[in-house]
Wavefront OBJ file of the C-alpha trace (Angstrom):
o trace
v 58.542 73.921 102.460
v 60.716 72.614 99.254
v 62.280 75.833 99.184
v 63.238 75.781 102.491
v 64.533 71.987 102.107
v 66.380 73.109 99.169
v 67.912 75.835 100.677
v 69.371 74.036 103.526
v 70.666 71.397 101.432
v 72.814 74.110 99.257
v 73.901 75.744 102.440
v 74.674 72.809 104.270
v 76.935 72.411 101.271
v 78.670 75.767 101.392
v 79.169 75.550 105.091
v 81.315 72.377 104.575
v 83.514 73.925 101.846
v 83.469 76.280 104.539
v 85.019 74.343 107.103
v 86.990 72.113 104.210
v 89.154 75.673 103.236
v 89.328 76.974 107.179
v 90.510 73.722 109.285
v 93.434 72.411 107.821
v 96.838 73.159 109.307
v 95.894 75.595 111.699
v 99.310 75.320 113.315
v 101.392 75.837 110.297
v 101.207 79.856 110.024
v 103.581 81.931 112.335
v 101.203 83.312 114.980
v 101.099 87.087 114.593
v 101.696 90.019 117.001
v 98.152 90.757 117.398
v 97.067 86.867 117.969
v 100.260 86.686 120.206
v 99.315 89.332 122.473
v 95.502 87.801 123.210
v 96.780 84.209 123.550
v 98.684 85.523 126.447
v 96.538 87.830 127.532
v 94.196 84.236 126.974
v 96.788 82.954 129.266
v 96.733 84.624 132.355
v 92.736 83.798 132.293
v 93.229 80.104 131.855
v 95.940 79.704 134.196
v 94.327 82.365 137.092
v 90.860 81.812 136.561
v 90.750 85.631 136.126
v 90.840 87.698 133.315
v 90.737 91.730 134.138
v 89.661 94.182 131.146
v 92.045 96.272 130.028
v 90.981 99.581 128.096
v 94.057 100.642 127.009
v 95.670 97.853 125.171
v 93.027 95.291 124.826
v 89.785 94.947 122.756
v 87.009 93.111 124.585
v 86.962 89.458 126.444
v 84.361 87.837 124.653
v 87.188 86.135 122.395
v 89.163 85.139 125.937
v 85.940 83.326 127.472
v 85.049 81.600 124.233
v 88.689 80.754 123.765
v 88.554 79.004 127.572
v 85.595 76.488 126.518
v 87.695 75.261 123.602
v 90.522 74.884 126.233
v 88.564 73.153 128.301
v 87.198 70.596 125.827
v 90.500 70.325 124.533
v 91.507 69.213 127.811
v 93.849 71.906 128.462
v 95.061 73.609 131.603
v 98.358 74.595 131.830
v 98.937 77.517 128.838
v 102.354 76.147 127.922
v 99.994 73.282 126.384
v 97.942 75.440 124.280
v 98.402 75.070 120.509
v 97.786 77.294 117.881
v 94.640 74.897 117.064
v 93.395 75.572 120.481
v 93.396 79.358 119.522
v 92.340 79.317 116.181
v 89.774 77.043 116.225
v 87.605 79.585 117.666
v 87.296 82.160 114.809
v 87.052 79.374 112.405
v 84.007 78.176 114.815
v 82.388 81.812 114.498
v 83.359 81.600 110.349
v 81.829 78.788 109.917
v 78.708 79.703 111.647
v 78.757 83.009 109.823
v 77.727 80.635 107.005
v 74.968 79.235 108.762
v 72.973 82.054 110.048
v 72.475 83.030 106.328
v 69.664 80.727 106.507
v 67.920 83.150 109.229
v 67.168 85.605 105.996
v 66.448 82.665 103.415
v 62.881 84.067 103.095
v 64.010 87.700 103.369
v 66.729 87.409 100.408
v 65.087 84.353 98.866
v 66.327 81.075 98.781
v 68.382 81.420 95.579
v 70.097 84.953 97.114
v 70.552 83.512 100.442
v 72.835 80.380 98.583
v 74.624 82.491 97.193
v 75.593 84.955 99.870
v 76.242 81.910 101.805
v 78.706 79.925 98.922
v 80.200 83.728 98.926
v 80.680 83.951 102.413
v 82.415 80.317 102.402
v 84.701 81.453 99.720
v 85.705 84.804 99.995
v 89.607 85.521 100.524
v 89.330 87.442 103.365
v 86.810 85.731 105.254
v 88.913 82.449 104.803
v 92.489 83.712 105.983
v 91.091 85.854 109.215
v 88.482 83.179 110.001
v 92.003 81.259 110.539
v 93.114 84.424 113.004
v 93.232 84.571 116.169
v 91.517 88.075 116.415
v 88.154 89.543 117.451
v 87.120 90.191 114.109
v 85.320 87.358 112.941
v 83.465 87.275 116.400
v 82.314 90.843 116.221
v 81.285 90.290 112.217
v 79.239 87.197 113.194
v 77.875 88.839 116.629
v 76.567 91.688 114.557
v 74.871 89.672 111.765
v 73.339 87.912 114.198
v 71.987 91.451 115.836
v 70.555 92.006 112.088
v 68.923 88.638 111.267
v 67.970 88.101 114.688
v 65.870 92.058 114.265
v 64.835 90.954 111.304
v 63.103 87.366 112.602
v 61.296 89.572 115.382
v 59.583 91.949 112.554
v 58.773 89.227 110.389
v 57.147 86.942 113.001
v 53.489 87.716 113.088
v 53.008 88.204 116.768
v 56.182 89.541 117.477
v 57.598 86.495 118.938
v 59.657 87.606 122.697
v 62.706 85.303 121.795
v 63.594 86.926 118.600
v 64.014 90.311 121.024
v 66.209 88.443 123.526
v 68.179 86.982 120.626
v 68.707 90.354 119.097
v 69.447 91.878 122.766
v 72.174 88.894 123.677
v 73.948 89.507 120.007
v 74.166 93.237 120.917
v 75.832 92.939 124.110
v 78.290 90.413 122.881
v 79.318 93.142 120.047
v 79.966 95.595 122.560
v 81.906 92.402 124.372
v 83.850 91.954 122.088
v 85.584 95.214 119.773
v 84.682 98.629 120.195
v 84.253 99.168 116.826
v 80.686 97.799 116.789
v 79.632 101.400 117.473
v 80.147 102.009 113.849
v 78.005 99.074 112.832
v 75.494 100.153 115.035
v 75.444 104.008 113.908
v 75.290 101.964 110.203
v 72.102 100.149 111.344
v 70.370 103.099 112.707
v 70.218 105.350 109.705
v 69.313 102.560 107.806
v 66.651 101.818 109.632
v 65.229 105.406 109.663
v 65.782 105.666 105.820
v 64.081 102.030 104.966
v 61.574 103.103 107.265
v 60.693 106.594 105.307
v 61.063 104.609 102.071
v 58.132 102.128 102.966
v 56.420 104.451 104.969
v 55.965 107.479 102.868
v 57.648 110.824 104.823
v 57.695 109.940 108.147
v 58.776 107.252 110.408
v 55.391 107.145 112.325
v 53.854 104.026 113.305
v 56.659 102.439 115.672
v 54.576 100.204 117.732
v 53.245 98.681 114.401
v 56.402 97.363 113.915
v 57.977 96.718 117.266
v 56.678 96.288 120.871
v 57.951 98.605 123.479
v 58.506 96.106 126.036
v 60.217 94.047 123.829
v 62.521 96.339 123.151
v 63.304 97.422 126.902
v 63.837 93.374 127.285
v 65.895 93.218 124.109
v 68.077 96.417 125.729
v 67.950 94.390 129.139
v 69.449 91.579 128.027
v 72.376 93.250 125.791
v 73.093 95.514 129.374
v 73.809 91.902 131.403
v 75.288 90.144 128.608
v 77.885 93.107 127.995
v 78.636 93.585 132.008
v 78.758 89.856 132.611
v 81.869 89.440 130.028
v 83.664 93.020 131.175
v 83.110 92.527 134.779
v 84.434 89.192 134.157
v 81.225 87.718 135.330
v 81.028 90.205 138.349
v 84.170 89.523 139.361
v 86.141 92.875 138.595
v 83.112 95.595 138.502
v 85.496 98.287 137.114
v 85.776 96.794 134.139
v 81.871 97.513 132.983
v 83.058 101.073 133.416
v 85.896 100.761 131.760
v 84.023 99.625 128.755
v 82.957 103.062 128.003
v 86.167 104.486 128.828
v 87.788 102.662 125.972
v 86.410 104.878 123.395
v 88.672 107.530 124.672
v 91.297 105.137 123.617
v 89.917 104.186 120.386
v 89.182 107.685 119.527
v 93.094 109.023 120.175
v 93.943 105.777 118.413
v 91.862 106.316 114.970
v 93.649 108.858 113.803
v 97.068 109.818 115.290
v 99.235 106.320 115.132
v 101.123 106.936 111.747
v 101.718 102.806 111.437
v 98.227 102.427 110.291
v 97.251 105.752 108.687
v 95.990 104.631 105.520
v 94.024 106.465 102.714
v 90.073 106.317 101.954
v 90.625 104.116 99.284
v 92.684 101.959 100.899
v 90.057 98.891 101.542
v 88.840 99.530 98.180
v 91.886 98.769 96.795
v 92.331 95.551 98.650
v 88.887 94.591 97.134
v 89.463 95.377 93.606
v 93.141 95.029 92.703
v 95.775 94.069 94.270
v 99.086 93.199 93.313
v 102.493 93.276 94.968
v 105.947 92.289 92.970
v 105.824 88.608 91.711
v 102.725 87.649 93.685
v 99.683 87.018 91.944
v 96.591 89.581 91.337
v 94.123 89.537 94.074
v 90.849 90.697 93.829
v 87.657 90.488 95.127
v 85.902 92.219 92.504
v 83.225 89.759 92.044
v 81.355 90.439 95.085
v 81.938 93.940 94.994
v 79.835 94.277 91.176
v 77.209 91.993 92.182
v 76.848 94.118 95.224
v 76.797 97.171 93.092
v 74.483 95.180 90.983
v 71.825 94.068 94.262
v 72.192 97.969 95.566
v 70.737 99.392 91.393
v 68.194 96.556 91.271
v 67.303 97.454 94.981
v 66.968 101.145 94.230
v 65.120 100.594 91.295
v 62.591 97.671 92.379
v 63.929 95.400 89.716
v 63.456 91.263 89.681
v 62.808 91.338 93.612
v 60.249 88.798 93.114
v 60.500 86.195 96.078
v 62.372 89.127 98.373
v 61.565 91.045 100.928
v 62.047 94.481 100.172
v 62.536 95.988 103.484
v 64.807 93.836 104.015
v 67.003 93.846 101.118
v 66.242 98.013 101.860
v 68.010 98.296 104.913
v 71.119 95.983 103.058
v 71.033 98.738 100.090
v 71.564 101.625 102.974
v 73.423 99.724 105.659
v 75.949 98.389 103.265
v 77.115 101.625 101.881
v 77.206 103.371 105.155
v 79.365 100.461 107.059
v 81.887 101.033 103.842
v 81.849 104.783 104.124
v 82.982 104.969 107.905
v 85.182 102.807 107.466
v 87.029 104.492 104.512
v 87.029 107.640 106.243
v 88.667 106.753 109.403
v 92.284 106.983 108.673
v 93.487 104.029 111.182
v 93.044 101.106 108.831
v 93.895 97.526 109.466
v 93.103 94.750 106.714
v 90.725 92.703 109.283
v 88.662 95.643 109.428
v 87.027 95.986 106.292
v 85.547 92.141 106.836
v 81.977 94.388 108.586
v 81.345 95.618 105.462
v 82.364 93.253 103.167
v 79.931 90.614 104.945
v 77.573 93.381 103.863
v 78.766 93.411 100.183
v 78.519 89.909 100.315
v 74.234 89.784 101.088
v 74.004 92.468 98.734
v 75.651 90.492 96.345
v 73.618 87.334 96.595
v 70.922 89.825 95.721
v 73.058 91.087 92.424
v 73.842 87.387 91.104
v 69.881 86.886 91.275
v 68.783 90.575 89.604
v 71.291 89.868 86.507
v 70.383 86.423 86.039
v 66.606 87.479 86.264
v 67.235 90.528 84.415
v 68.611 88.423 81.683
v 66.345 86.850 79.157
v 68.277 84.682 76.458
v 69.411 81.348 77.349
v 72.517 81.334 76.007
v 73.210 84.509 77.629
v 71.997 83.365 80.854
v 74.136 80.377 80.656
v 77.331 81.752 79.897
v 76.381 84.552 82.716
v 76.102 81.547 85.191
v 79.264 80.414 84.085
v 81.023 82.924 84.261
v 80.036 83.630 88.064
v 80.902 79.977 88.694
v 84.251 80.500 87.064
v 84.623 83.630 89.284
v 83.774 81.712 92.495
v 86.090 79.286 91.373
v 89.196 82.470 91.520
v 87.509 83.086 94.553
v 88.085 80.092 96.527
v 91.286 79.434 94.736
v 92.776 82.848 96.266
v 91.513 81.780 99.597
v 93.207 78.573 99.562
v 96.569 80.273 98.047
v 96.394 82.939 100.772
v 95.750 80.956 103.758
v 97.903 78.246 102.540
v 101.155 79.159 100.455
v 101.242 82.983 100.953
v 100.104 83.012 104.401
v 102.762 85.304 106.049
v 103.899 87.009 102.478
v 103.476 90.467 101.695
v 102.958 89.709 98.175
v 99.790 89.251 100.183
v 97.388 92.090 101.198
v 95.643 90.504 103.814
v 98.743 89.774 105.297
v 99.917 93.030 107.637
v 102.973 92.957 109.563
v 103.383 89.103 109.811
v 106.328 87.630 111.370
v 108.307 85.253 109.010
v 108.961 81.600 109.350
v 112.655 82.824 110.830
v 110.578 82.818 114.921
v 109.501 79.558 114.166
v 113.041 78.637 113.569
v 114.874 80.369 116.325
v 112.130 79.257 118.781
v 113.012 75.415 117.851
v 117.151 76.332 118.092
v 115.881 77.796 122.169
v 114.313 74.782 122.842
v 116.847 71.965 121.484
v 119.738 74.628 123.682
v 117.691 74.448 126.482
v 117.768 70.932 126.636
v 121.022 70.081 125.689
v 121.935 72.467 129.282
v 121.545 71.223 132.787
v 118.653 74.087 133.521
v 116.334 73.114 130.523
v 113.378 75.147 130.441
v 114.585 77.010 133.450
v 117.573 78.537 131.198
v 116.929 82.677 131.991
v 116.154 84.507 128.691
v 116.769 87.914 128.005
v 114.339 89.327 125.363
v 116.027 93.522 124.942
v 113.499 95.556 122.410
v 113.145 99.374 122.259
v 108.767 100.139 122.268
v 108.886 95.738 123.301
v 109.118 95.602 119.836
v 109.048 91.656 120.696
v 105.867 90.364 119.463
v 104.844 87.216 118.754
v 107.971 85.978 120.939
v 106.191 85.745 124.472
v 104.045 83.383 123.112
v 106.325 81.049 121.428
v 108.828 81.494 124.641
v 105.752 80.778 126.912
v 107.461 76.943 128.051
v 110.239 78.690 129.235
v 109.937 80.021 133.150
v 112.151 82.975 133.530
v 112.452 85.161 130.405
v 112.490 88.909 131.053
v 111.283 91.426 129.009
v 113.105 94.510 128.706
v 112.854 97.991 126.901
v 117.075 98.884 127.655
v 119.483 96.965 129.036
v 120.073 97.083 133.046
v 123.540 97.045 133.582
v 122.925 96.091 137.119
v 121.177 93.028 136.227
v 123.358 89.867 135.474
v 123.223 88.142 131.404
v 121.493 85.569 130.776
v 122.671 82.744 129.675
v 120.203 83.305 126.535
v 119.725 87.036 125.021
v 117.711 88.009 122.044
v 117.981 91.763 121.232
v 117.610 94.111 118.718
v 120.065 95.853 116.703
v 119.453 99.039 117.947
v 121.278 97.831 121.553
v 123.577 95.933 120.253
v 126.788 98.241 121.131
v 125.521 98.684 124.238
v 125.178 94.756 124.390
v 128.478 93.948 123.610
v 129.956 96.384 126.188
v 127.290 94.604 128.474
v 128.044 90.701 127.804
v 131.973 91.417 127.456
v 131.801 92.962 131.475
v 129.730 91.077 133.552
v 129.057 91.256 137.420
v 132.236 89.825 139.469
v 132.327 86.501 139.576
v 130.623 85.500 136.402
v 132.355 85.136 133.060
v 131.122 83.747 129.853
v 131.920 83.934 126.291
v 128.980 84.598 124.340
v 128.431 83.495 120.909
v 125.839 84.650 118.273
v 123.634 81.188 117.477
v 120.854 83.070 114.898
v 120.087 86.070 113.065
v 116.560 86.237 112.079
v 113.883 88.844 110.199
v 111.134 89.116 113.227
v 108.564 90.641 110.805
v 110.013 92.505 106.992
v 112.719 94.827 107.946
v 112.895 94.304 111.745
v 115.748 92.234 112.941
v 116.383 90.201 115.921
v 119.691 88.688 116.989
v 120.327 85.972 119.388
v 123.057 85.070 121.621
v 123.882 82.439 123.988
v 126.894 81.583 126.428
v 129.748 79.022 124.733
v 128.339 76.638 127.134
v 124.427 76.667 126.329
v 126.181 77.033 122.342
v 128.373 73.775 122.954
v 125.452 71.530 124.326
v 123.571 73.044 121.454
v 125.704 71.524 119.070
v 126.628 67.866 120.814
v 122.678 67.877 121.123
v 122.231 68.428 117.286
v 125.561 65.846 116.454
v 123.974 62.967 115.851
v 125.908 59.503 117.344
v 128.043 57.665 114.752
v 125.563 54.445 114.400
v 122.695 56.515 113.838
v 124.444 58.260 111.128
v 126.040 54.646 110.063
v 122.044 53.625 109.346
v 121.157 57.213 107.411
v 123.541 56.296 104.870
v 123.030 52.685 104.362
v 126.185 51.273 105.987
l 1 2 3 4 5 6 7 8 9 10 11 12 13 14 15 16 17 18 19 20 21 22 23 24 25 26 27 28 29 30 31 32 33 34 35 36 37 38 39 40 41 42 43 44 45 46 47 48 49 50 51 52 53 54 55 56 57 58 59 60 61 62 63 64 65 66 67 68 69 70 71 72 73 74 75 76 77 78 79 80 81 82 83 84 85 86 87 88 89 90 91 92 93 94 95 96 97 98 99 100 101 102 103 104 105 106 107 108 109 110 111 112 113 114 115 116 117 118 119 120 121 122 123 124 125 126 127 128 129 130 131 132 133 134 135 136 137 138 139 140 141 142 143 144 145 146 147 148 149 150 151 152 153 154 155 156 157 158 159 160 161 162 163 164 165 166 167 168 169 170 171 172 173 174 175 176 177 178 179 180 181 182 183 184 185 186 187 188 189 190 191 192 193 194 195 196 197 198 199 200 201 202 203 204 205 206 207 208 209 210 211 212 213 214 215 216 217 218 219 220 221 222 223 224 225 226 227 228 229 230 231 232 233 234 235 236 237 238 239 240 241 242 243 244 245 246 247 248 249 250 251 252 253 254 255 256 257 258 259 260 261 262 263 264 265 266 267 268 269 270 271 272 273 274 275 276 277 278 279 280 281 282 283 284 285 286 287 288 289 290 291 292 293 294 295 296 297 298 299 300 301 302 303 304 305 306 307 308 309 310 311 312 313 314 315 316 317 318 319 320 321 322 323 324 325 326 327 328 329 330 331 332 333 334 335 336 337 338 339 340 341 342 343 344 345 346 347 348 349 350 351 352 353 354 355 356 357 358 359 360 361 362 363 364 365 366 367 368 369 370 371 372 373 374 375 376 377 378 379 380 381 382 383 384 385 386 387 388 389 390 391 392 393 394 395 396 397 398 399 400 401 402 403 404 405 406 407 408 409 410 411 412 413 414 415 416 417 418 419 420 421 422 423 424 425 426 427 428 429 430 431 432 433 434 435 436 437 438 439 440 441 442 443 444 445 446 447 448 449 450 451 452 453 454 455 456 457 458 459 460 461 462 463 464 465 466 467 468 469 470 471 472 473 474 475 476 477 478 479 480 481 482 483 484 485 486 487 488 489 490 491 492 493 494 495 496 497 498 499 500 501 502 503 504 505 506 507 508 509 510 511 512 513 514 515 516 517 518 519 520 521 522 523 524 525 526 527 528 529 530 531 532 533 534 535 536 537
């Protein structure tokens, strides 16, 4: 059992770098479109009690639900209260325990391979930045290891233990819970299987109820059936939605390869992994975990310095791995978050890699500066995670970061609010928000105090101005013509208070009535004495 001690000591370890490079400032990056759109969507089931699936804009609830117990312990009801700790704190929860499960394979990988996946996993770039979004990602990532190591538990316990099944069962419905793309993990996992299978097993794949118990698996498939329909039918509450659960890969399908936004080429994710740089920024790479995983797959293939491993195990990594990467490189719609499946699979393999090289190497000195050198590499590692989740964290000199609004909401949100209560409505000051495609995003959430602000696609000429109007450029003729002849009976000079960058090269412009603009500026004067005491008199 000192291995075992060991191992959890050393993870243990990684898991609180882990949480040391994930927690801090959670609030301080600008919330993003995507993480905007499920905190509302979050919204409506915190403040209704209901949430109601939605195939054709939504992934699946499983983030919602988990996102309403850390409301709930956060003491939080009313969604104008929610922070973006509230939100955030959820992925960083799965992240974390992402860490963690590692220790589920410890005697599959070996204790030395499973510490190092596991400092990997704590370190890596990518894995710190989106465990800090508010996204389904990191969920579906951790939800599908835990379909893997939970699989593997039940064919490594003697008797084939029941609970391992269920476990393996419950982590397969809450993938299909939670993004449709599980189905490409899962068509990963199967071939994988098959081939590992054939390896071990000569030229056929005979023998299943050697490895596996019927039953168990009918109970494992039972359990991922009510786990999935509990979460879409929003615990039986809206039956449609298990239904519409399949239906969504319609959606998905039309979606993976005709929005031009995200058409990206095969090498794309590659590229993010390897090298990466953008202008002034600084290089980013990943390239560490992507040779030692190159490095696990040879020694793998070969039989090399698996002492201490189990090589089915370590098997199905060496075919699951590359599959997971290929699909995903050949879809064309490509978001950054994406490529975390795979690269959770890059990062066992690699744990494997870091213990084949040192293994494979025999001279001390050698060995040595081989050691140091992967500690100076995990060292760039973690130092890119903490410069990309902490200084460049809505840069493009960034890759991971993808359509990020700039600082400039934060700022016009706080130059709302301080208007809003310099004027006699406060937070009941109407707000116009006028986008072509509601090219608004993040804004709902940051306006989400505020009780009447209306979201429109054109302007209604039939509808009176608000007192507060944020529009795009593309409108803004028609705007002018709009504000300068209002309804009978209502007059008011409008004045521009902020021009900001909503994401890189999309502009917003913002406009409030002379009134709202004068108690704007009274409310920022400050009073003579107070200014008297800044400067020392």
């Amino acid at each position: 059992m000192k291995w075992w001690i060991r191992c959890c000591v050393l993870a243990a370890v990684a898991t609180i770098g882990a949480a040391a490079l994930r927690l801090p400032r959670l609030e301080q990056r600008p919330m993003h479109g995507d993480e905007a759109v499920h905190a509302v969507k979050f919204g409506e089931l915190l403040q209704k009690n209901h949430y109601h699936y939605d195939p054709d804009e939504y992934h699946g609830p499983t983030l919602n639900y988990f996102t309403l117990v850390a409301a709930r312990l956060g003491g939080k009801s009313n969604f104008a209260d929610v922070t973006e700790f509230t939100l955030r704190i959820v992925p960083v929860f799965f992240g974390i325990l992402l860490v963690v499960m590692v220790l589920l394979l410890a005697d599959g990988l070996g204790c030395p391979a499973a510490v190092v996946a596991a400092v990997l996993t704590a370190i890596s770039p990518a894995f710190i930045f989106y465990s800090r979004y508010y996204i389904q990602e990191m969920l579906l990532v951790c939800f599908t290891f835990g379909v893997i190591a939970c699989g593997y538990r039940y064919i490594r316990s003697r008797d084939r233990k029941l609970i391992w099944a269920l476990l393996t069962g419950m982590f397969l419905g809450l993938c299909h819970a939670t993004k449709e793309t599980f189905i490409i993990a899962l068509g990963a996992m199967v071939p994988a299987l098959v081939l590992t299978r054939v390896r071990f097993a000569g030229s056929s794949i005979t023998g299943i109820k050697e490895v596996v118990r019927p039953w168990h698996i009918a109970a494992g498939a039972g359990i991922a059936a009510v786990v999935s329909a509990l979460f879409f039918s929003s615990f039986f509450s809206n039956p449609v939605g298990i239904i519409d659960s399949i239906r969504a890969y319609v959606t998905y399908a039309n979606r993976a390869g005709q929005n031009p936004w995200h058409i990206h080429p095969w090498y794309y994710y590659l590229q993010m992994l390897l090298y990466w740089k953008c202008g002034s920024g600084p290089i980013w790479s990943e390239g560490l975990i992507v040779v030692l995983a190159v490095a696990g797959f040879v020694g793998i293939m070969r039989g090399r310095a698996l002492a201490g491993m189990d090589s089915r195990l370590v098997t199905f990594l060496a075919f699951y791995t590359p599959a997971m990467t290929a699909a995903y490189s050949a879809i064309p719609y490509k978001t950054p978050w994406c490529f975390l499946g795979f690269l959770h699979g890059m990062i066992l393999l690699a744990g494997v890699g870091a213990v084949v090289v040192l293994r494979m190497v025999r001279p001390v000195t050698i060995r040595v500066l081989v050691v140091l050198l992967l500690a100076a590499g995990g060292f760039h590692l973690a130092w890119q995670g903490y410069q990309g989740s902490y200084r460049f964290y809505a840069d493009s000199r960034n890759p991971l970061v993808y359509a990020h609004p700039t600082e400039d909401v934060v700022g016009l949100t706080k130059q709302i609010e301080e208007a809003a209560k310099a004027h006699p409505t406060g937070y009941d000051t109407a707000i116009e928000v006028i986008c072509p495609g509601d090219d608004y995003w993040p804004l709902p959430w940051y306006l989400r105090s505020f009780k009447r602000v209306y979201w429109w696609n054109r302007i209604d000429p039939n509808v009176p101005p608000a007192p507060v109007i944020i529009a795009s450029p593309a409108v803004e003729e028609e705007l002018m013509k709009y504000i300068d002849s209002p309804p009978p009976g209502q007059k008011n000079l409008y004045v521009p208070l902020s021009r900001i960058r909503l994401r890189p090269k999309v502009e917003l412009r913002c406009y409030v009535t002379s009134d709202v603009y004068d108690g704007y500026q009274r409310h920022l004067r400050p009073l003579p004495d107070v200014l008297d005491k800044k400067v020392g008199r």
